[in-house]
mmCIF file of the N, C-alpha and C atoms, coordinates in Angstrom:
data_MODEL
# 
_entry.id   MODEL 
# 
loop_
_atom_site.group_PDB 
_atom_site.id 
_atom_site.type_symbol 
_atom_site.label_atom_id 
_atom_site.label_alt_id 
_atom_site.label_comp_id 
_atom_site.label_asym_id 
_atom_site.label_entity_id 
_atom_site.label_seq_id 
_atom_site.pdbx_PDB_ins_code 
_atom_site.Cartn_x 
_atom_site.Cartn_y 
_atom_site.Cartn_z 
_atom_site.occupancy 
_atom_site.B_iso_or_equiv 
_atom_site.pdbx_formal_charge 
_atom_site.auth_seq_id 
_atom_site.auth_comp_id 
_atom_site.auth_asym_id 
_atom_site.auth_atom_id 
_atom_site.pdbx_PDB_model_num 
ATOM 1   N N  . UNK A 1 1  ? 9.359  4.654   -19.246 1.00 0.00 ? 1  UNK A N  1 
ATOM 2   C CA . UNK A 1 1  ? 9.397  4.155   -17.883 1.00 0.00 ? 1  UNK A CA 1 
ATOM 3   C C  . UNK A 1 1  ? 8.407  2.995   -17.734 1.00 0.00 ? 1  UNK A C  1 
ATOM 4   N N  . UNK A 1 2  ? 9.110  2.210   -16.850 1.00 0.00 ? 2  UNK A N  1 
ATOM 5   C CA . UNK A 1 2  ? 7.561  0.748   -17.030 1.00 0.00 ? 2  UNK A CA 1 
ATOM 6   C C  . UNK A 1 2  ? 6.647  1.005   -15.620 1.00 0.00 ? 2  UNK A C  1 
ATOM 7   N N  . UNK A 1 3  ? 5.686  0.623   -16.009 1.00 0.00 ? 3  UNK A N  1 
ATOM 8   C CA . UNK A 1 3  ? 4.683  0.535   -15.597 1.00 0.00 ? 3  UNK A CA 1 
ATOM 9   C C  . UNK A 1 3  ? 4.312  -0.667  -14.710 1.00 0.00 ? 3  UNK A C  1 
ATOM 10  N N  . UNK A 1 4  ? 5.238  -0.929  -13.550 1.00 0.00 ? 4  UNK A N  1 
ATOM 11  C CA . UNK A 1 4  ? 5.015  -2.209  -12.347 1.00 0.00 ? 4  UNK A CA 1 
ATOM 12  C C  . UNK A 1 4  ? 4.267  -1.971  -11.604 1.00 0.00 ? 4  UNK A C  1 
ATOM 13  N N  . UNK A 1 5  ? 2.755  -3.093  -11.781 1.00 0.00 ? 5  UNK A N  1 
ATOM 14  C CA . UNK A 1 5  ? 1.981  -2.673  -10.256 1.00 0.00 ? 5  UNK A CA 1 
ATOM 15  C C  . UNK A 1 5  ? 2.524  -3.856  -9.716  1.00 0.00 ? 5  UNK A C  1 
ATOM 16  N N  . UNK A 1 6  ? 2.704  -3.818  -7.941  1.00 0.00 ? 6  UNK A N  1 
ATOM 17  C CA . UNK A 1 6  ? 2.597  -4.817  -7.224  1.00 0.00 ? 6  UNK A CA 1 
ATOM 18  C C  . UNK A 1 6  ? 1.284  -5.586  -7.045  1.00 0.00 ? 6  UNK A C  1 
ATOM 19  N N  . UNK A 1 7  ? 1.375  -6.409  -7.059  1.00 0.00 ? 7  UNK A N  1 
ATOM 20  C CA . UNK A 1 7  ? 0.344  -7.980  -6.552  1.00 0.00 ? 7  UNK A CA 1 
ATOM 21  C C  . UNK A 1 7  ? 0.705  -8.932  -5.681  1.00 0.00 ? 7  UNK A C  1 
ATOM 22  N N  . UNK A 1 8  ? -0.544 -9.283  -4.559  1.00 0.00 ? 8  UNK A N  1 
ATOM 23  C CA . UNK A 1 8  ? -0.132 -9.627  -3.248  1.00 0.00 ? 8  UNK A CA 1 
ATOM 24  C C  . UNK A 1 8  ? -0.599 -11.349 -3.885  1.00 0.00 ? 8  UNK A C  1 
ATOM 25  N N  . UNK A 1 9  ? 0.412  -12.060 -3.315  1.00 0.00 ? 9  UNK A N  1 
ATOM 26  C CA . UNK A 1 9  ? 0.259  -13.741 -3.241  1.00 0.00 ? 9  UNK A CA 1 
ATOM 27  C C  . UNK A 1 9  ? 0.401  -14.266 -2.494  1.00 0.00 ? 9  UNK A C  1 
ATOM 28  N N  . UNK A 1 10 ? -0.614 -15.121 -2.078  1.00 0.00 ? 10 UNK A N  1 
ATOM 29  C CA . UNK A 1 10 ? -0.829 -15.462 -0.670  1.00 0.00 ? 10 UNK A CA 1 
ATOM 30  C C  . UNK A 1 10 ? -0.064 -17.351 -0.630  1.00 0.00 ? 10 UNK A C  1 
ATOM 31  N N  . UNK A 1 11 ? 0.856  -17.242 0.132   1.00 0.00 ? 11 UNK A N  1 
ATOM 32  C CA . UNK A 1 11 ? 1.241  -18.561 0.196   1.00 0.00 ? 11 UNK A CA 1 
ATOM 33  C C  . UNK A 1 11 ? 1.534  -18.950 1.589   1.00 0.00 ? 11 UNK A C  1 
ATOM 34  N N  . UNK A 1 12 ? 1.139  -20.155 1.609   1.00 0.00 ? 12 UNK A N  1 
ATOM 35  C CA . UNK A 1 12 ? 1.092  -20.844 2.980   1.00 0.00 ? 12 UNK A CA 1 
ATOM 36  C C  . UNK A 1 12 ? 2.952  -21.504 3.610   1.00 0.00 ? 12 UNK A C  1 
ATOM 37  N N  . UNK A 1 13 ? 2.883  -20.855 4.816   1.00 0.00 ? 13 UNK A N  1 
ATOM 38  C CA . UNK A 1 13 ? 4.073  -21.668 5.304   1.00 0.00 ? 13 UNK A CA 1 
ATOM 39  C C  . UNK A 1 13 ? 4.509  -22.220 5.983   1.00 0.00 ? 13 UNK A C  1 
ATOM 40  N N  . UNK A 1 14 ? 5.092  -22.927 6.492   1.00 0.00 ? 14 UNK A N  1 
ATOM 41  C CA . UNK A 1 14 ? 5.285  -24.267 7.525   1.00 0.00 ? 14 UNK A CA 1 
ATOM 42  C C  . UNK A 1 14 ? 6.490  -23.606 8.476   1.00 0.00 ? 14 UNK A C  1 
ATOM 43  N N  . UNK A 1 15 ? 6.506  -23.999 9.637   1.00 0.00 ? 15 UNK A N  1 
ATOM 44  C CA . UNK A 1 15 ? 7.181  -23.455 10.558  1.00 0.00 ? 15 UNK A CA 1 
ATOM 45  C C  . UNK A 1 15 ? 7.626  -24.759 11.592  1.00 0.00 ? 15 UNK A C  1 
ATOM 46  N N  . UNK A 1 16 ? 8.658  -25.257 11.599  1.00 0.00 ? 16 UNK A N  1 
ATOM 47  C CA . UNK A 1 16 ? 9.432  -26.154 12.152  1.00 0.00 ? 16 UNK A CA 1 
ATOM 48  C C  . UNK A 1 16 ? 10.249 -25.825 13.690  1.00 0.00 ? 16 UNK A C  1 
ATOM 49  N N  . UNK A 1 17 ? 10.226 -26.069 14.895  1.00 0.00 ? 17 UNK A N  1 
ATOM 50  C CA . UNK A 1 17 ? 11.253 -25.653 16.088  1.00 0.00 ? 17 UNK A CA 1 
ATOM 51  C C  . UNK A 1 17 ? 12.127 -26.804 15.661  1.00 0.00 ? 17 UNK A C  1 
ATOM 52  N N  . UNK A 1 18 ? 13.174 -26.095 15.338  1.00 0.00 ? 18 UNK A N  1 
ATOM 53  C CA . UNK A 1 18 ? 14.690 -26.988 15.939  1.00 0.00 ? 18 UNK A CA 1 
ATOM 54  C C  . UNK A 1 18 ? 14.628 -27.789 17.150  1.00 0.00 ? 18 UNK A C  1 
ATOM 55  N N  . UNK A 1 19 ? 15.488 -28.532 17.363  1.00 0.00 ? 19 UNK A N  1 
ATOM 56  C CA . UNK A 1 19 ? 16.226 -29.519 18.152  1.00 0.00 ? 19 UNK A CA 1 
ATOM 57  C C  . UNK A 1 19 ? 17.235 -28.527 18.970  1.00 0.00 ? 19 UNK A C  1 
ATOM 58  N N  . UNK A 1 20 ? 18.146 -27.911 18.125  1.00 0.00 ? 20 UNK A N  1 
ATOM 59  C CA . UNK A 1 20 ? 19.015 -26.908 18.853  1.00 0.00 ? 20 UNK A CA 1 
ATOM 60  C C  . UNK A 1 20 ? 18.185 -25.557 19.066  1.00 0.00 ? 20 UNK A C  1 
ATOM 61  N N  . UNK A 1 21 ? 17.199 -25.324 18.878  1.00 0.00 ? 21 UNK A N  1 
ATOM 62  C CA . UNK A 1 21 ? 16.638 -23.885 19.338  1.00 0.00 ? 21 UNK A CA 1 
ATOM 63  C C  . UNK A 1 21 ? 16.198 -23.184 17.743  1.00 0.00 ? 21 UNK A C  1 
ATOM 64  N N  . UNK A 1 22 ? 15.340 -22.237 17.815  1.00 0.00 ? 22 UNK A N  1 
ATOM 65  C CA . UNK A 1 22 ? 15.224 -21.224 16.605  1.00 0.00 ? 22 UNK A CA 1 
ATOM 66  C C  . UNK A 1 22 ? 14.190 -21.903 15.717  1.00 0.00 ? 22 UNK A C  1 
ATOM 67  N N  . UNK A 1 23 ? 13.572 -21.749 14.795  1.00 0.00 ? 23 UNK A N  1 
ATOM 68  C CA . UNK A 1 23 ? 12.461 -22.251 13.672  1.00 0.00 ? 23 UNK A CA 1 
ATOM 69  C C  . UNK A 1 23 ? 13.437 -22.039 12.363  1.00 0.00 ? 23 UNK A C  1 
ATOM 70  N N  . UNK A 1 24 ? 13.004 -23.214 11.645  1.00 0.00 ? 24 UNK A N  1 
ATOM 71  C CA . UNK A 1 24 ? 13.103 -23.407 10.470  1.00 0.00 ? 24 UNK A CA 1 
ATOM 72  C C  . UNK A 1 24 ? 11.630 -23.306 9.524   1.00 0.00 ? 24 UNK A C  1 
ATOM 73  N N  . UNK A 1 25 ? 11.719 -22.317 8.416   1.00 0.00 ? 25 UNK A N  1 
ATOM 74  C CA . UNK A 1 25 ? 10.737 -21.679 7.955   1.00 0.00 ? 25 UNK A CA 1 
ATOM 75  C C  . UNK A 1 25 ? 10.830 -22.229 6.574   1.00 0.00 ? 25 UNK A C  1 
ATOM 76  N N  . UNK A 1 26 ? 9.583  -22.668 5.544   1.00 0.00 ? 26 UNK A N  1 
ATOM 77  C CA . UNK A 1 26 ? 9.801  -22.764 4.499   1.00 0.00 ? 26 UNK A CA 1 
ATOM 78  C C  . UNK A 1 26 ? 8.457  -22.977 3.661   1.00 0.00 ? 26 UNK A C  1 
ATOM 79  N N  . UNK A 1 27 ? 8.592  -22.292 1.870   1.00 0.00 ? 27 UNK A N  1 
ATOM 80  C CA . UNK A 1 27 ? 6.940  -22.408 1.573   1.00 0.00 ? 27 UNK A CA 1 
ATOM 81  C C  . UNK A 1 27 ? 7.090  -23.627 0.692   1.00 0.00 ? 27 UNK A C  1 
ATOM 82  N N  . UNK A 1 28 ? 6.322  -24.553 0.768   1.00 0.00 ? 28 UNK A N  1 
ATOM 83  C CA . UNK A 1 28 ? 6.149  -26.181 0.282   1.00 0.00 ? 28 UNK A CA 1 
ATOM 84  C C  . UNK A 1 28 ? 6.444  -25.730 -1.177  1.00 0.00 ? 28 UNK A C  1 
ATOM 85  N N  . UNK A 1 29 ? 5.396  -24.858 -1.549  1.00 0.00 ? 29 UNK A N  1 
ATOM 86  C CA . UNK A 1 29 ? 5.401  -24.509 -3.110  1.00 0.00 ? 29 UNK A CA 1 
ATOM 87  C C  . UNK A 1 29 ? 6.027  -23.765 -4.055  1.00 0.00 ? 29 UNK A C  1 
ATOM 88  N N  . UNK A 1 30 ? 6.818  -23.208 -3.053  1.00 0.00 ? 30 UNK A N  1 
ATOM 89  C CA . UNK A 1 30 ? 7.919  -22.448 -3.548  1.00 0.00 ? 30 UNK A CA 1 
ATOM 90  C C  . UNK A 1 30 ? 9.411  -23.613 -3.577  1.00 0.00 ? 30 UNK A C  1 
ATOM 91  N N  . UNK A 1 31 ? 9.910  -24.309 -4.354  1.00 0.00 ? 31 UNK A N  1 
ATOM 92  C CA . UNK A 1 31 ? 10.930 -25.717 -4.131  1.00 0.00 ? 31 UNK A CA 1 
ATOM 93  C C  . UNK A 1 31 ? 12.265 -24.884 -3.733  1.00 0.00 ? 31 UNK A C  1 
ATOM 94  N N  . UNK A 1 32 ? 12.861 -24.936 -2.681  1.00 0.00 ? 32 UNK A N  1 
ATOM 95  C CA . UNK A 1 32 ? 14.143 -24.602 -2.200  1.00 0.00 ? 32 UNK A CA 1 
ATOM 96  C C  . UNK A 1 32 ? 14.018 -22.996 -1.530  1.00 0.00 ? 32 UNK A C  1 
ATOM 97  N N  . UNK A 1 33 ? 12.606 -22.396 -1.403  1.00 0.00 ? 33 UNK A N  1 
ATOM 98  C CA . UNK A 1 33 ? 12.500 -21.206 0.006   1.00 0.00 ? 33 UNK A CA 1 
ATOM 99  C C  . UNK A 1 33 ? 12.568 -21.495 1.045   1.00 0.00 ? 33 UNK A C  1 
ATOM 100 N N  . UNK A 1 34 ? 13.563 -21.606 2.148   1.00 0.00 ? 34 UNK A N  1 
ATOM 101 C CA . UNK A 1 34 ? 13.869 -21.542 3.021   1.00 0.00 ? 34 UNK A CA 1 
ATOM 102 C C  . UNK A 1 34 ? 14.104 -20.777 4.004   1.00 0.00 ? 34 UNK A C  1 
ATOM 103 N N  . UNK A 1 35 ? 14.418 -20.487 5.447   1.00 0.00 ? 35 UNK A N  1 
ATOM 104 C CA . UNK A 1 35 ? 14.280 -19.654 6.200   1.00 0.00 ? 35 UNK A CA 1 
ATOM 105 C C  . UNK A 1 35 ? 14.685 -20.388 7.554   1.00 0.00 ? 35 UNK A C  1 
ATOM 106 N N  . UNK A 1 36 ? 14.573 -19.208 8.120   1.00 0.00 ? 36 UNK A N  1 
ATOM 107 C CA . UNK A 1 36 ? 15.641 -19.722 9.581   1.00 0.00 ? 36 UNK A CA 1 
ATOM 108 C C  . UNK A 1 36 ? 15.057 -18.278 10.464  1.00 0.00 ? 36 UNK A C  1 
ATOM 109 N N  . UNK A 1 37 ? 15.023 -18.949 11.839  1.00 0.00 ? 37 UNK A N  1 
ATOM 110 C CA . UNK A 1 37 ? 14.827 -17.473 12.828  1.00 0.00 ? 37 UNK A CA 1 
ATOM 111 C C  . UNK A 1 37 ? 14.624 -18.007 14.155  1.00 0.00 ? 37 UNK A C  1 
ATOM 112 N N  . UNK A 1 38 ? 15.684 -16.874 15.514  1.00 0.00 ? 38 UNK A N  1 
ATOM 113 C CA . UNK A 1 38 ? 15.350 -17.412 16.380  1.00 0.00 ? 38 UNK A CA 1 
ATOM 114 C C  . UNK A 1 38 ? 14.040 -17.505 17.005  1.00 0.00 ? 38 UNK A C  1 
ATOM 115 N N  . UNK A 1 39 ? 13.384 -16.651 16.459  1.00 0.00 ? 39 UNK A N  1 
ATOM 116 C CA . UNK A 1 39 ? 11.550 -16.625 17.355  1.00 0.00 ? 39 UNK A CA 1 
ATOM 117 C C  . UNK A 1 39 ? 10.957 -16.901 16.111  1.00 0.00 ? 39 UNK A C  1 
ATOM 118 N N  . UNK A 1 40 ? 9.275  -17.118 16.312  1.00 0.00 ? 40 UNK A N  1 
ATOM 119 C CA . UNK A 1 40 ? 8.851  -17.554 15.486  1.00 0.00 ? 40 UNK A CA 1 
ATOM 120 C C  . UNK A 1 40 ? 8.462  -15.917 14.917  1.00 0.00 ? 40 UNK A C  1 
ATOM 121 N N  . UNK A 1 41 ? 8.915  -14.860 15.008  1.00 0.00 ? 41 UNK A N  1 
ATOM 122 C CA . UNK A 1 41 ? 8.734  -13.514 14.550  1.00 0.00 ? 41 UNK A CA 1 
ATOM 123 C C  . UNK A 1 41 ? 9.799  -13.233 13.682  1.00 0.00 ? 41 UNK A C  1 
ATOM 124 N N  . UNK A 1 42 ? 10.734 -13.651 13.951  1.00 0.00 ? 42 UNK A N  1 
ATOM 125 C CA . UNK A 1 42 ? 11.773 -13.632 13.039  1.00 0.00 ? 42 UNK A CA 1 
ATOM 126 C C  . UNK A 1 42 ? 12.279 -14.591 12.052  1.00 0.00 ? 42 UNK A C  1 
ATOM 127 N N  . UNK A 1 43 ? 11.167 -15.772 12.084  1.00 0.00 ? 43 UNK A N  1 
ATOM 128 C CA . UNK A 1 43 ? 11.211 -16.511 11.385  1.00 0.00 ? 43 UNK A CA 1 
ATOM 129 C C  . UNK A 1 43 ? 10.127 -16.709 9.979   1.00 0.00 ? 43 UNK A C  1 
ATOM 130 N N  . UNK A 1 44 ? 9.082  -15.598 10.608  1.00 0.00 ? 44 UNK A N  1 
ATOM 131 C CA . UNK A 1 44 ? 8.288  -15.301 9.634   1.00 0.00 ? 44 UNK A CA 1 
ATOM 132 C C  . UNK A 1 44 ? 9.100  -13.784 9.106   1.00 0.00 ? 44 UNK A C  1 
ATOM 133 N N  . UNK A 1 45 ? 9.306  -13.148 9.912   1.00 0.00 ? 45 UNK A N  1 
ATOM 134 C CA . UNK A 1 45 ? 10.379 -12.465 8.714   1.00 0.00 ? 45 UNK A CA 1 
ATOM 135 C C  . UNK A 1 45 ? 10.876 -12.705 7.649   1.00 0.00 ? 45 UNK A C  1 
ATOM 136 N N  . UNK A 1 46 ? 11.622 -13.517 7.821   1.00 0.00 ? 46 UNK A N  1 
ATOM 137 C CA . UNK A 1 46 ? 12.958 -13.830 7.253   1.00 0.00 ? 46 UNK A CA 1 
ATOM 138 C C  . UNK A 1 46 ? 12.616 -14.995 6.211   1.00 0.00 ? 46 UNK A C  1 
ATOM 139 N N  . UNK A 1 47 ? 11.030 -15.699 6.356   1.00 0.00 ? 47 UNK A N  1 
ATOM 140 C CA . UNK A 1 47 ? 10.713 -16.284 5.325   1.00 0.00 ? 47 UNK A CA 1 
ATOM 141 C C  . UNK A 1 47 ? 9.965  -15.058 4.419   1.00 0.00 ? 47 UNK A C  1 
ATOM 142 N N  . UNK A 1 48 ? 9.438  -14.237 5.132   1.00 0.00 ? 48 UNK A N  1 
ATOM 143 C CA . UNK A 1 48 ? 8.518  -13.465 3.915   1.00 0.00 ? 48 UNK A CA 1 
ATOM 144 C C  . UNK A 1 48 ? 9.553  -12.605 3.099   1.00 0.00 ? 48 UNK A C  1 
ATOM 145 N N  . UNK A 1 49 ? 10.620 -12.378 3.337   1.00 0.00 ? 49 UNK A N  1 
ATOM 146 C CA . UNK A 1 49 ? 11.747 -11.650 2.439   1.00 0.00 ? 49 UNK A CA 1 
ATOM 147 C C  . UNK A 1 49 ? 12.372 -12.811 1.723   1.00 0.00 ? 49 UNK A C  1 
ATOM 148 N N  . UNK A 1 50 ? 12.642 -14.506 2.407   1.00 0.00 ? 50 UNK A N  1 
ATOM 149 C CA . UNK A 1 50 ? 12.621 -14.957 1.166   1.00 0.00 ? 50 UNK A CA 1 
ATOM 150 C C  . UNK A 1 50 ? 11.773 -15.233 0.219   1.00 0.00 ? 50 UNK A C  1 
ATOM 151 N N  . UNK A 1 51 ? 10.717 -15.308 0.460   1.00 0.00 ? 51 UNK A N  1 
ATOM 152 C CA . UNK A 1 51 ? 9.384  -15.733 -0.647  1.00 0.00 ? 51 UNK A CA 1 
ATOM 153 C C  . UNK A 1 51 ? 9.341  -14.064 -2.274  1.00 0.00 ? 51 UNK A C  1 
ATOM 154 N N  . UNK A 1 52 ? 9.520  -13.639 -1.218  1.00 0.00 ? 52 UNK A N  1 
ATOM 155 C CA . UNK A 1 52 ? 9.372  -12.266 -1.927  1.00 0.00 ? 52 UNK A CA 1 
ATOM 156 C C  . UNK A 1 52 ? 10.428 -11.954 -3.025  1.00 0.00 ? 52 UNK A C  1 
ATOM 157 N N  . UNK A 1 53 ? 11.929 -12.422 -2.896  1.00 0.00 ? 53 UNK A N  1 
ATOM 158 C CA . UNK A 1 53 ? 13.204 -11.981 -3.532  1.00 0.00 ? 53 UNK A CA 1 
ATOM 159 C C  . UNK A 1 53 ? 12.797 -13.875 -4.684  1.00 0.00 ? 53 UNK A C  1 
ATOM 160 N N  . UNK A 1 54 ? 12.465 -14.578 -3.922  1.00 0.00 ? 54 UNK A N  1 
ATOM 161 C CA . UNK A 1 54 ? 12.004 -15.658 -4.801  1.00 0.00 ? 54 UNK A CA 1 
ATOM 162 C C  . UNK A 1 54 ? 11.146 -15.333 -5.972  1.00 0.00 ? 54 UNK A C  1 
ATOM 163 N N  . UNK A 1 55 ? 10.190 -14.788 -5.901  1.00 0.00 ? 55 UNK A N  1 
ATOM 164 C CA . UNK A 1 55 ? 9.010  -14.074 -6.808  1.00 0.00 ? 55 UNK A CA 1 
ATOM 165 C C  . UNK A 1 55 ? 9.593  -13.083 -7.597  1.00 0.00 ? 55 UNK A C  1 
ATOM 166 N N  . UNK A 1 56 ? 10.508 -11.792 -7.317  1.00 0.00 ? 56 UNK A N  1 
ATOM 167 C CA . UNK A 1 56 ? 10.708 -11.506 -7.763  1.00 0.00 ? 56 UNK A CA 1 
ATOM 168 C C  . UNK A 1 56 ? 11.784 -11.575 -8.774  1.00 0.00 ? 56 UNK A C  1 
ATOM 169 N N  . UNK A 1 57 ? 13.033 -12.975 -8.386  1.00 0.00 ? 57 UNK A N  1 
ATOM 170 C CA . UNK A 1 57 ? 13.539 -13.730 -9.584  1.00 0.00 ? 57 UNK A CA 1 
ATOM 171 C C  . UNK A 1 57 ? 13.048 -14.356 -10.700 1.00 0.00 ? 57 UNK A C  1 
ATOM 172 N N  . UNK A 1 58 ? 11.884 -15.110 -10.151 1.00 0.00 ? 58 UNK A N  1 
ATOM 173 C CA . UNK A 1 58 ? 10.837 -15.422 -11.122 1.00 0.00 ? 58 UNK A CA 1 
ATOM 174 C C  . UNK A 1 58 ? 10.295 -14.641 -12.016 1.00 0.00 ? 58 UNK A C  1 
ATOM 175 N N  . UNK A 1 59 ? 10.091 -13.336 -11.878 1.00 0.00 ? 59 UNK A N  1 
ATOM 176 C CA . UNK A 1 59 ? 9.306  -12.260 -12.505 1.00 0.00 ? 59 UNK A CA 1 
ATOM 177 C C  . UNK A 1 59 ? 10.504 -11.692 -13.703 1.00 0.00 ? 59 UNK A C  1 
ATOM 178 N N  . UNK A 1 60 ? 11.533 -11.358 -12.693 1.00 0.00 ? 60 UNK A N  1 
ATOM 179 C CA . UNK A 1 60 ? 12.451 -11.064 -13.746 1.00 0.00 ? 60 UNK A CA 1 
ATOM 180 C C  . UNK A 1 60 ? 13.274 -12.097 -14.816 1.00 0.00 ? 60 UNK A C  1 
ATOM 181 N N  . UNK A 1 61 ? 13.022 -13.657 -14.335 1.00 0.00 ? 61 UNK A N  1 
ATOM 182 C CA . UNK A 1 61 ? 13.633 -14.697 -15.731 1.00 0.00 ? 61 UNK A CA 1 
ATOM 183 C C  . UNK A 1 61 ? 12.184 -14.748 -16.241 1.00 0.00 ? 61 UNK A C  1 
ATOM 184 N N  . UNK A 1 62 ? 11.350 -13.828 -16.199 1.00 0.00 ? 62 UNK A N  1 
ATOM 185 C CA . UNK A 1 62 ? 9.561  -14.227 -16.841 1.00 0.00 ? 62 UNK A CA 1 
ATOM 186 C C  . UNK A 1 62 ? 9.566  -15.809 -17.050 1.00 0.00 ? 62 UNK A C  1 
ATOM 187 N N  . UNK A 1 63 ? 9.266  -16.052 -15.715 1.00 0.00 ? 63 UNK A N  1 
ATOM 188 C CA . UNK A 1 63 ? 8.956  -17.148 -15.213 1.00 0.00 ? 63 UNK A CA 1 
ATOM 189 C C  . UNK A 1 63 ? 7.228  -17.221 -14.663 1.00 0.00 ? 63 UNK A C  1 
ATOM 190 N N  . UNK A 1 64 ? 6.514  -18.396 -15.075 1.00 0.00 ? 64 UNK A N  1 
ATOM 191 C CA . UNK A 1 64 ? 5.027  -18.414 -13.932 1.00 0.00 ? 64 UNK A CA 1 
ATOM 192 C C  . UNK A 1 64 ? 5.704  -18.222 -12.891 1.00 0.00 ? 64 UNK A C  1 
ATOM 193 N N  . UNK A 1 65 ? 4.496  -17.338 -12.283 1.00 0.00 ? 65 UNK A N  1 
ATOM 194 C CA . UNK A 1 65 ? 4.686  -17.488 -10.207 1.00 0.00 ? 65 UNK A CA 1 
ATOM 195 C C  . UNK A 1 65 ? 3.673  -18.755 -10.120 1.00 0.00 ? 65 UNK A C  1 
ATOM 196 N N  . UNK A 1 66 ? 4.220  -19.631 -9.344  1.00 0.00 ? 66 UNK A N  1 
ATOM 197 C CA . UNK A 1 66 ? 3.218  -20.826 -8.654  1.00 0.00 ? 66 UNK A CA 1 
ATOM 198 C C  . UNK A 1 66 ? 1.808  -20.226 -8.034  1.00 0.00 ? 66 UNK A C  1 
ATOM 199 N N  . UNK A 1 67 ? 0.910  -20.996 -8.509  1.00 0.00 ? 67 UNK A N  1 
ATOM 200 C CA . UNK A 1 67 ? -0.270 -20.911 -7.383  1.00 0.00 ? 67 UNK A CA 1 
ATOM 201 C C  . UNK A 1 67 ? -0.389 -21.770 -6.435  1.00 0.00 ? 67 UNK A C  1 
ATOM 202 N N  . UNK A 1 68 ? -0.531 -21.560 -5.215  1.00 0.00 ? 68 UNK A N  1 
ATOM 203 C CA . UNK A 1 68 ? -1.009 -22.630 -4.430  1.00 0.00 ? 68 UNK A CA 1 
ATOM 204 C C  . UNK A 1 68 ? -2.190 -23.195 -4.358  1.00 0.00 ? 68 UNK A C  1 
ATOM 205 N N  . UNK A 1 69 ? -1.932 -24.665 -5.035  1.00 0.00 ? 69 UNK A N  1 
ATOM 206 C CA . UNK A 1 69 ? -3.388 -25.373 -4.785  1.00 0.00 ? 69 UNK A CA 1 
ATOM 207 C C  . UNK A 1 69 ? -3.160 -26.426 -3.821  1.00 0.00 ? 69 UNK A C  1 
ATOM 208 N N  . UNK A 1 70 ? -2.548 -26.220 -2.289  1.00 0.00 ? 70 UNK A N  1 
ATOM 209 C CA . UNK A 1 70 ? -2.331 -26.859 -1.065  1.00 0.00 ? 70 UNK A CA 1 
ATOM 210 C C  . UNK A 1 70 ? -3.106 -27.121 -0.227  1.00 0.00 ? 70 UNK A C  1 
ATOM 211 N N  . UNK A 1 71 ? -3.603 -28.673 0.024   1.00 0.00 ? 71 UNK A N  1 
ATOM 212 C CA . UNK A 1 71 ? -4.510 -29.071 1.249   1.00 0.00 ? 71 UNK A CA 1 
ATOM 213 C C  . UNK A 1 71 ? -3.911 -29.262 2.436   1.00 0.00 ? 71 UNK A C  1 
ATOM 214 N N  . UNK A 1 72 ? -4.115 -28.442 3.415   1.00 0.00 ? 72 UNK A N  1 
ATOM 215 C CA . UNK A 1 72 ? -3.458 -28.819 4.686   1.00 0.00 ? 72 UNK A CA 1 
ATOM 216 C C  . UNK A 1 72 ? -4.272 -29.243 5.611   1.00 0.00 ? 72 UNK A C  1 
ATOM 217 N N  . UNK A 1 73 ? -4.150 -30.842 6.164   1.00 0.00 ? 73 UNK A N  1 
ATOM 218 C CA . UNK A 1 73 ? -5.230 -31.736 6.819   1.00 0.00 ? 73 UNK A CA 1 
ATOM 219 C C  . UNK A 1 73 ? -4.500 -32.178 7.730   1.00 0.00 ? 73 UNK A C  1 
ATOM 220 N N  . UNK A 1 74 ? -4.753 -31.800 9.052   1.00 0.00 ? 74 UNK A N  1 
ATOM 221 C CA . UNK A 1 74 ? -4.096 -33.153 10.535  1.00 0.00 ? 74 UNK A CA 1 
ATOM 222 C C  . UNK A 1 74 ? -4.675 -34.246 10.164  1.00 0.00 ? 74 UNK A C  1 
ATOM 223 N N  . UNK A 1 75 ? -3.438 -35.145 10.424  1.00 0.00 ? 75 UNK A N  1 
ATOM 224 C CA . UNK A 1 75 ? -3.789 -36.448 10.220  1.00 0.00 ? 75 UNK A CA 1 
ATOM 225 C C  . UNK A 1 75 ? -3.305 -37.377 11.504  1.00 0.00 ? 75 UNK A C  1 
ATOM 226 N N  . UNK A 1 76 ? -4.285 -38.124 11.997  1.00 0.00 ? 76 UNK A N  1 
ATOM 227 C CA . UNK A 1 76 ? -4.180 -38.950 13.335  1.00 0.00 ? 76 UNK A CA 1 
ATOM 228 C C  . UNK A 1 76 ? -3.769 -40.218 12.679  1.00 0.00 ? 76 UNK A C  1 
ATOM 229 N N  . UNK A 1 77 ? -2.860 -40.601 12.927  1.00 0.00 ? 77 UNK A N  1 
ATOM 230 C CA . UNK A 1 77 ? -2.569 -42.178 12.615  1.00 0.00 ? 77 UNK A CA 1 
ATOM 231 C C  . UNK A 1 77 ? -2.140 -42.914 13.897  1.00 0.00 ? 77 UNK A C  1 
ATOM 232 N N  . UNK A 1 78 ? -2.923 -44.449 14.067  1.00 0.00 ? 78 UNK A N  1 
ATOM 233 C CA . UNK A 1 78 ? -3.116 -45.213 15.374  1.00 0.00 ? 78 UNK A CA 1 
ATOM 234 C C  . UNK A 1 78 ? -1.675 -46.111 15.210  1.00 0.00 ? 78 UNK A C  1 
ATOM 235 N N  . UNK A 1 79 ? -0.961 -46.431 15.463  1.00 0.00 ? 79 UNK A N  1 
ATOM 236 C CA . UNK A 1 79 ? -0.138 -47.838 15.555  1.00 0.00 ? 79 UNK A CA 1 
ATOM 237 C C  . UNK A 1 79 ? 0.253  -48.265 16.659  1.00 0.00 ? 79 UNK A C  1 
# 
């Protein structure tokens, strides 16, 4: 029988409001995790089950999991 411990990975995620309504959810460092939800509760849902089924494809093609080495800075620009 194998021996799987879980391990928690902390990744940062961006949260977008639509034009037509609902958030668009997605982790920068993860390339093509995406997500969708009408509140921003269900939009962190629905990204943390994709991040998660993401990782665990990775795990099973024994693939690296990404680390995040992400700077997130507001940036004021004058024009």
């Amino acid at each position: 029988m194998e021996n799987s411990k879980k391990q928690i990975y902390n990744y940062t995620v961006l949260l977008e409001k639509e034009p037509e309504g609902g958030y668009h959810a997605f982790c920068p460092i993860l390339k093509g995790c995406h997500s969708q939800g009408d509140t921003v509760e269900e939009a962190i849902e629905n990204i943390t089950e994709a991040v998660e089924l993401y990782l665990e494809s990775l795990i099973a093609d024994n693939q690296p999991i990404p680390k995040e080495d992400l700077i997130v800075k507001p940036l004021s620009v004058l024009v």
